[in-house]
C-alpha positions in Angstrom: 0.0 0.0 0.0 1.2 3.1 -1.0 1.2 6.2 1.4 -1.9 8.1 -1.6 -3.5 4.6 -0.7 -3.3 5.0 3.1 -4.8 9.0 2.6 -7.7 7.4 0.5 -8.4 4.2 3.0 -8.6 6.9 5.2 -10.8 9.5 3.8 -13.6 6.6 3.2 -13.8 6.4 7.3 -14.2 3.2 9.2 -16.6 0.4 7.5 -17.0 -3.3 7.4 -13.1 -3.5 6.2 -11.8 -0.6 7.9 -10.8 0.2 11.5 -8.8 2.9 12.8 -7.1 3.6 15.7 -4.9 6.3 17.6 -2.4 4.3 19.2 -2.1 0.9 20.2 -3.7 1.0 23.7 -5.5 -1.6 25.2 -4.2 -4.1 22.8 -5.8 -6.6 24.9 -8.9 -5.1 23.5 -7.6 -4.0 19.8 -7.1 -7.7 18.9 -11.1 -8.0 18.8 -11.2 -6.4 15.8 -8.6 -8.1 14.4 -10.6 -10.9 14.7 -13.7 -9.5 13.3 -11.9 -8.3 10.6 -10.6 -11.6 9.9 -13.9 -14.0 10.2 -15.9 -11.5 8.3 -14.6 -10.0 5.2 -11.2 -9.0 6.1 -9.0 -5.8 5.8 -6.8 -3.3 7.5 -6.5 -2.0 11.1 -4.6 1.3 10.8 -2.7 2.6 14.1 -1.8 6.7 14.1 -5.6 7.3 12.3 -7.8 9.3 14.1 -11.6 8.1 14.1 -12.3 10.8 12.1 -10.3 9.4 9.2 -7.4 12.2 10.3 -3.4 10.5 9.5 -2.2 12.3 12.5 0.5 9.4 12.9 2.4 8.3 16.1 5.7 8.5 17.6 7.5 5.9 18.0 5.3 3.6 15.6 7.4 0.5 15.8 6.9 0.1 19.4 2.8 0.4 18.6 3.5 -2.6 16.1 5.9 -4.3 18.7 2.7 -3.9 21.1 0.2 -5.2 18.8 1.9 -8.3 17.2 2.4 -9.8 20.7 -1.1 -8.9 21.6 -1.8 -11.1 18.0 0.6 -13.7 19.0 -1.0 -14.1 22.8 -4.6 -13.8 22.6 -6.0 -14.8 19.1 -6.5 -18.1 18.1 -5.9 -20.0 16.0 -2.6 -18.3 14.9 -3.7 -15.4 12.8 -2.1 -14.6 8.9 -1.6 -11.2 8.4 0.6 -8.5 7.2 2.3 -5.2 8.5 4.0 -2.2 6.9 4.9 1.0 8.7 4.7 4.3 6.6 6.5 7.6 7.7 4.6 10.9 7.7 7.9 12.4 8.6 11.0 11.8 10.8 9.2 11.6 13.7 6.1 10.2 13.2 4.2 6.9 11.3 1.5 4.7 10.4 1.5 1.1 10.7 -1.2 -0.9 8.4 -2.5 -4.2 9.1 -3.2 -5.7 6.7 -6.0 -9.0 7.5 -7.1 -11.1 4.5 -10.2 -13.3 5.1 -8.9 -16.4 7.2 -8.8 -19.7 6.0 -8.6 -20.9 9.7 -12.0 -19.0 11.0 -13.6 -18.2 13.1 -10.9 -16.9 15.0 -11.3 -15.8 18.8 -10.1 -15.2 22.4 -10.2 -16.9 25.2 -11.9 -15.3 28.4 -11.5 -17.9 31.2 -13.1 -21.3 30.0 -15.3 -19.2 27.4 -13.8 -18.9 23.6 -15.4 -15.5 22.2 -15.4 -15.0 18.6 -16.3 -11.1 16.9 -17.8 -10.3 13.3 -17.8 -6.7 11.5 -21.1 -5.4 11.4 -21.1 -2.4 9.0 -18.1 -0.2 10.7 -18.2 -1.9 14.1 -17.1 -5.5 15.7 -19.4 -7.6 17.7 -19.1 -10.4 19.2 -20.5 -13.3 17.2 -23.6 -15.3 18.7 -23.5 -19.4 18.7 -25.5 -19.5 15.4 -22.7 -17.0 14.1 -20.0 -19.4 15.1 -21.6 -22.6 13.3 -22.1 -21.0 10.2 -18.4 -19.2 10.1 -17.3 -22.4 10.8 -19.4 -24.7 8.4 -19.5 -22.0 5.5 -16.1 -22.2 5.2 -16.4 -25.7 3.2 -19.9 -25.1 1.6 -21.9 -28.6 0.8 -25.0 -29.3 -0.6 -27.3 -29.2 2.3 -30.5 -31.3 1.3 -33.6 -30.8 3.7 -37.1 -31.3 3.4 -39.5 -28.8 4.0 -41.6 -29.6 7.1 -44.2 -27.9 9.1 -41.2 -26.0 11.0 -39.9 -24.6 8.1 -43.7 -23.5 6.4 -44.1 -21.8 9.8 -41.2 -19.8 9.1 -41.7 -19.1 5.3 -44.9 -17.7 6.5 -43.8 -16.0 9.4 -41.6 -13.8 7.7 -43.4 -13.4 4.7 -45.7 -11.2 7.2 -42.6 -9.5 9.2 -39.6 -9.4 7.0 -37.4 -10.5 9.8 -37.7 -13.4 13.1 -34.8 -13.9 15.9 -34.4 -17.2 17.1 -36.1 -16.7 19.9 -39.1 -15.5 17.8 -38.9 -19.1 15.8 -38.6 -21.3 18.8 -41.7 -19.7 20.1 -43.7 -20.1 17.2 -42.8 -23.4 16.0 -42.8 -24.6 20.2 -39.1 -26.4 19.6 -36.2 -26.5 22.1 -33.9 -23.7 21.8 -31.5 -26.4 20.2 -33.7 -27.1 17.4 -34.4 -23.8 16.6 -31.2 -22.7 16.2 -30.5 -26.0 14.3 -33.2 -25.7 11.7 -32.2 -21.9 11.5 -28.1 -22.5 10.8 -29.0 -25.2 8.2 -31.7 -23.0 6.1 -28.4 -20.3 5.9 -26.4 -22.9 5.0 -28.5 -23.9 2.2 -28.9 -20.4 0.9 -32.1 -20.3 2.2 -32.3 -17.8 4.8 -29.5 -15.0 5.5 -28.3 -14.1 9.3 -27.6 -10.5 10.2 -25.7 -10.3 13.2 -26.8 -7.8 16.1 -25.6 -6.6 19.3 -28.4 -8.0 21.0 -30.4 -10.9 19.1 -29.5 -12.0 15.1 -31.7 -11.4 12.5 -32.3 -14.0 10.0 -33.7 -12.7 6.8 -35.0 -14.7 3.2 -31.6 -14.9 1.3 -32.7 -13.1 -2.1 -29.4 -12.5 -3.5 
């Protein structure tokens, strides 16, 4: 990437492929949308960019990479792919671009105690990625045929958001009276299949007819 490039990335402000930062603090907390970038679409993290879109730079710029590459190497897994190139502004001052292609070896995510806790980009900001949001990462990866009949579950649903547009899992499992286990099974399997498309949220997912 050439410095124009970095001024342009820039100018376009933060998005589903873009995240800036002012320094490498709280690397701890950085890595998260490392690893959104990475099990969504990938892209670049740029450190010494203001949220604004503003290439301010930062001094000392390798010791923000030095930061955030251990932070990489400690708390994502599995290993993470990616590459880094620092830019000067001037003597002084830098930018340092990661650069995150789409991993192979998704979903990535941290560990917090015994819990593993994966994040996806959502337009220009990282969540963190419900259970049904995990399978499908996971599984969509290798896509396969997925044959399934449809039964009254699945009419229920067709109708249901034929009327609304939209239905949360929670919505489903009401309406069709399954376990919370079904639910979320038949749900994960109808994205699979092209069926149905998921739109993570902050709170509760969305699954919406696939009509692309």
């Amino acid at each position: 990437m050439t410095l124009q490039e970095l001024y342009k990335l820039a100018q376009q402000g933060e998005g589903i492929r873009t995240e800036f930062k002012k320094k490498a603090a709280f690397p701890e907390k950085i890595v998260r949308e490392i690893i959104a970038l990475a099990n969504t679409e990938g892209g670049y993290l740029l450190i010494g960019v203001d949220d604004d879109g503003t290439v301010s730079g930062q001094r000392f710029i390798e010791e923000e990479v030095f930061v955030m590459e251990k932070a990489i190497r400690e708390y994502i897994f599995p290993e993470l792919t990616y590459e880094v190139e620092i830019h000067k502004l001037n003597p002084k001052k830098g930018i340092a671009v990661f650069s995150i292609p789409i991993s192979t070896n998704r979903p990535h995510y941290l560990k917090d105690g015994e819990r593993k806790k994966a994040y996806v980009r959502v337009q220009d900001r990282s969540i963190q990625a419900s259970r049904e949001v995990w399978e499908i990462i996971k599984r969509g990866k290798t896509p396969k045929d997925t044959v399934f009949t449809y039964g009254e579950k699945e009419t229920l649903l067709m109708k249901a958001l034929a009327a609304q547009e939209k239905i949360t899992l929670r919505e489903f499992q009401h309406l069709a009276k399954l376990p919370r286990f079904m639910a979320s099974k038949t749900l994960i399997r109808l994205v699979l299949a092209n069926v149905l498309k998921i739109q993570p949220q902050e709170g509760e997912d969305f699954f919406v007819l696939n009509e692309g």
